[in-house]
C-alpha positions in Angstrom: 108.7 103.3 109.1 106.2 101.6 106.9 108.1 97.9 106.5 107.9 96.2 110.3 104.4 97.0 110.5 101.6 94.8 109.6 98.7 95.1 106.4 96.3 95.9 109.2 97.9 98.5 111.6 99.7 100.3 108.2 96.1 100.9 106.8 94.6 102.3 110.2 98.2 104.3 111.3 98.4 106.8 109.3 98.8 109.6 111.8 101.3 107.8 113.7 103.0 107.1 110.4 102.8 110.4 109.2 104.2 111.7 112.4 107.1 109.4 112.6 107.7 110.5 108.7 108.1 114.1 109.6 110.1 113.9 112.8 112.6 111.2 110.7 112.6 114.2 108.1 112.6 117.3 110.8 115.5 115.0 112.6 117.9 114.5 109.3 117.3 118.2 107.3 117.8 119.8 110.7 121.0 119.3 110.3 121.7 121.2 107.2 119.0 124.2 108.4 116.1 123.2 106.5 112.8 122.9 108.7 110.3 120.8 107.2 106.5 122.3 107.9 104.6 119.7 106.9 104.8 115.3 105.7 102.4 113.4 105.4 101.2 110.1 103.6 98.3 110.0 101.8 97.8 106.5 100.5 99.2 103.0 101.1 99.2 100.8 98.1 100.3 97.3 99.0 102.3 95.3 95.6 99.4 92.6 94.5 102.2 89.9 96.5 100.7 91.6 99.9 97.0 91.7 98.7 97.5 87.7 97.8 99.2 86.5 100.6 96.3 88.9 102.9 93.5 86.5 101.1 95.4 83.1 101.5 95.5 83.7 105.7 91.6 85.1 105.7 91.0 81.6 103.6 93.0 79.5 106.5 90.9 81.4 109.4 87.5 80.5 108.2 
């Protein structure tokens, strides 16, 4: 859900993320009965690896 997309558009998606989230999770318990009311995410923290390698191509573009 999270993984193909960019630093950028994971930080300004939520919604769409959080929508994707809850029909994956609506989808799969479905099957066993269980509707899920409500999924959301409420915060993105990237590992340091992401924030590093985010600083190194804002340094090549100036």
């Amino acid at each position: 859900m999270i993984g193909p997309l960019g630093l950028d558009r994971t930080l300004t998606s939520r919604e769409e993320i959080n929508r994707c989230l809850w029909d994956t999770l609506d989808e799969t318990t479905g099957r066993w009965g269980i509707k899920v009311a409500r999924a959301e995410v409420t915060a993105i923290e990237p590992p340091p690896c992401v924030h590093d390698s985010d600083g190194e191509a804002d340094a090549r573009r100036t």
